[in-house]
C-alpha positions as CSV (number, residue, x, y, z in Angstrom):
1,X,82.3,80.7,61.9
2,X,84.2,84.1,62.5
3,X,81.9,84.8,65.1
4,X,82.3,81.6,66.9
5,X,86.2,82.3,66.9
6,X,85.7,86.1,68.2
7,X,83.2,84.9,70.8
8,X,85.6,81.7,72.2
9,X,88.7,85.2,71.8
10,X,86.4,87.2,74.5
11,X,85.1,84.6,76.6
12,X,88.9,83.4,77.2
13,X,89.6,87.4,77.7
14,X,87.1,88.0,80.2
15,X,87.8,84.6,81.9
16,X,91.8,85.6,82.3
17,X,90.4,88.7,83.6
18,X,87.9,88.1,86.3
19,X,88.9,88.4,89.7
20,X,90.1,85.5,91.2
21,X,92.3,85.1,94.4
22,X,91.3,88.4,96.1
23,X,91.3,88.5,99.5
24,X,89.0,90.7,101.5
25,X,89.3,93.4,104.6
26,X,87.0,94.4,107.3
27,X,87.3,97.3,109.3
28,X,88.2,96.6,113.0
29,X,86.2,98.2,115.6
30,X,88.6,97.1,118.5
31,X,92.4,97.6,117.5
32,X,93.2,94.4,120.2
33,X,95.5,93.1,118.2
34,X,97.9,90.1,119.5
35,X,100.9,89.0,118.2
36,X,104.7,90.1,116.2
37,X,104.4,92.5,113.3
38,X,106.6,93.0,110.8
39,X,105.9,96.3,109.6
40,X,105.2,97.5,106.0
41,X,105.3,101.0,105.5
42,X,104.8,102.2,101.7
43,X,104.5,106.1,100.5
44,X,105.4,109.0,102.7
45,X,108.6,109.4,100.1
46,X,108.4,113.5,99.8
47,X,105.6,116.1,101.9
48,X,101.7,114.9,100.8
49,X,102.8,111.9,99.1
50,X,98.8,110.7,99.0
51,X,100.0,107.3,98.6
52,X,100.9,106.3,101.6
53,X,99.8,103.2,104.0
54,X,101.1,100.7,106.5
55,X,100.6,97.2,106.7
56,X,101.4,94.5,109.5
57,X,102.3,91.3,108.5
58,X,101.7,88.7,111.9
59,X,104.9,87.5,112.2
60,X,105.2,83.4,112.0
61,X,102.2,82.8,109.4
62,X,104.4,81.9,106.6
63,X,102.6,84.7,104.6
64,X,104.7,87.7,103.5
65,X,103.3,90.7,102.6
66,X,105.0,92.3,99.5
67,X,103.5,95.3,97.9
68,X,103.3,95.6,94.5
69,X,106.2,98.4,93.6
70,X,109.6,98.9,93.3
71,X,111.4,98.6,96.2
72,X,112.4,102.0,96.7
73,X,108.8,102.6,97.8
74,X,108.5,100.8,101.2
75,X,110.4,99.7,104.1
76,X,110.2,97.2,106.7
77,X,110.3,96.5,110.5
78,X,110.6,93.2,111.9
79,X,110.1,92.1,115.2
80,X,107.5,94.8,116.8
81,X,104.8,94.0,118.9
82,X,101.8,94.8,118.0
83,X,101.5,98.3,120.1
84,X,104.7,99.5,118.8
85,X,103.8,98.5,115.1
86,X,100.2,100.4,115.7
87,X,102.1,103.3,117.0
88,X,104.8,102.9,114.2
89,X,102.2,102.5,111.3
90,X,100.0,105.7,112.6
91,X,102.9,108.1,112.9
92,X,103.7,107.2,109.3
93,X,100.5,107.3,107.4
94,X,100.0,111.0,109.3
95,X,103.0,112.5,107.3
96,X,100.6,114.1,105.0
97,X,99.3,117.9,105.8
98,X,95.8,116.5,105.0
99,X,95.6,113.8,107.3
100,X,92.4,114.0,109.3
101,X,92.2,110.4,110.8
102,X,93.4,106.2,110.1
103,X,91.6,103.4,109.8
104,X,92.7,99.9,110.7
105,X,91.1,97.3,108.7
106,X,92.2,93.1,109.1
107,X,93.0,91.5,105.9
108,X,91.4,88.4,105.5
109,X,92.3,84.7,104.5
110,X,90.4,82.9,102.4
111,X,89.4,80.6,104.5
112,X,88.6,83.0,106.7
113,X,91.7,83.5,109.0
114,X,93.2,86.8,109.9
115,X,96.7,87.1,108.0
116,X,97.3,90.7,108.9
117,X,95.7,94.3,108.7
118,X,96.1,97.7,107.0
119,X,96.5,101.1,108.7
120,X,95.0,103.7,105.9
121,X,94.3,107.3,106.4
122,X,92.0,109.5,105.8
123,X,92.5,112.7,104.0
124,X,90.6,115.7,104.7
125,X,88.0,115.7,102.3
126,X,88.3,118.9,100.3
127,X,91.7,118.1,99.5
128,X,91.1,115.3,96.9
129,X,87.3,115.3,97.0
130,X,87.0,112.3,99.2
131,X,88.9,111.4,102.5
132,X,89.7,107.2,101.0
133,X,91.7,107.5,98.3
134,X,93.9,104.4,98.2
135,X,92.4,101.3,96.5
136,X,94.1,98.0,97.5
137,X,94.5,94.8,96.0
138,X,95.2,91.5,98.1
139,X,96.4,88.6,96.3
140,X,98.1,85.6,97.4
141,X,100.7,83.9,95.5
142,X,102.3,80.9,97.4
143,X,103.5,82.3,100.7
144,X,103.7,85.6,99.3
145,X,101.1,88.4,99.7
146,X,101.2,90.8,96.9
147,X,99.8,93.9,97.6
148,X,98.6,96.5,95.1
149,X,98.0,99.8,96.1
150,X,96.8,102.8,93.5
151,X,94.7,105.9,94.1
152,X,91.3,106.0,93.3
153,X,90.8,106.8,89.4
154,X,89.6,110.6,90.2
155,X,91.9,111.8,92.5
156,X,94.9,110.2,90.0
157,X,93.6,112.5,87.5
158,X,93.1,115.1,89.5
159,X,96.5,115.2,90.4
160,X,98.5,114.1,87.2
161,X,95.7,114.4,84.2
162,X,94.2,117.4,85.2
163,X,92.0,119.1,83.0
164,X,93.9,119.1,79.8
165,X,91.1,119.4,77.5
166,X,90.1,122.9,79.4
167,X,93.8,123.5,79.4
168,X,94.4,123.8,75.8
């Protein structure tokens, strides 16, 4: 009987877990975008602030994209078309002295319909060991996009756990 009650205790963990509502992104080849932007730009708070990305959120959708921090962390533009948002969003994730290159991926509905895209860049790769190091999360909730960004596990250690085993 104990076991039967700490099976049914992890099945109901792992089900509360899984990954449900994720929405996915594909790379865009051909950065013909149409359409208003609101733009989300999150990061780029001091020099080599690795975590730092732009978002446009296609005005008129009834989705808003909100990342997932406080709000001292991003800022918005409303209202830009979408040449002036791409031009926006890739002068801003360049504010890093690693930046080698972006790349513009559309963010997908699940259904299948385009609700917006991210501008990411890419680090060199000796800097942090890889050149992608943001990991993003895409969740809808209602008409609200909630948007979680974190850096990939190794380069978050390598920049705030360091070594500390070797180091003491």
């Amino acid at each position: 009987m104990p076991f039967a009650v700490l099976l049914l205790f992890l099945l109901l963990g792992a089900a509360g877990c899984s990954v449900r509502g994720g929405l996915r992104t594909e790379r865009v080849t051909d950065p013909g975008i149409p359409g208003n932007y609101t733009l989300v730009l999150h990061g780029c708070r001091y020099l080599d602030d690795p975590e730092t990305i732009a978002f446009l959120d296609r005005e008129g959708d009834g989705i808003t994209f909100e990342p997932y921090t406080a709000d001292f962390n991003y800022r918005t533009i409303k209202g830009l078309s979408a040449a002036e948002a791409l031009a926006a969003a890739g002068h801003f994730v360049a504010c890093n002295t690693s930046f080698r290159s972006s790349q513009i991926s559309s963010i997908f509905a699940e259904k299948g319909g385009v609700l917006g895209y991210e501008l990411r860049p890419l680090y060199l790769p000796y800097t942090y060991g890889l050149d992608d190091i943001l990991l993003t999360d895409y969740r809808l909730r209602g008409e609200r996009m909630v948007i979680r960004i974190r850096l990939d596990p190794a380069v978050e250690n390598m920049l705030h756990g360091g070594m500390h085993k070797l180091d003491q």
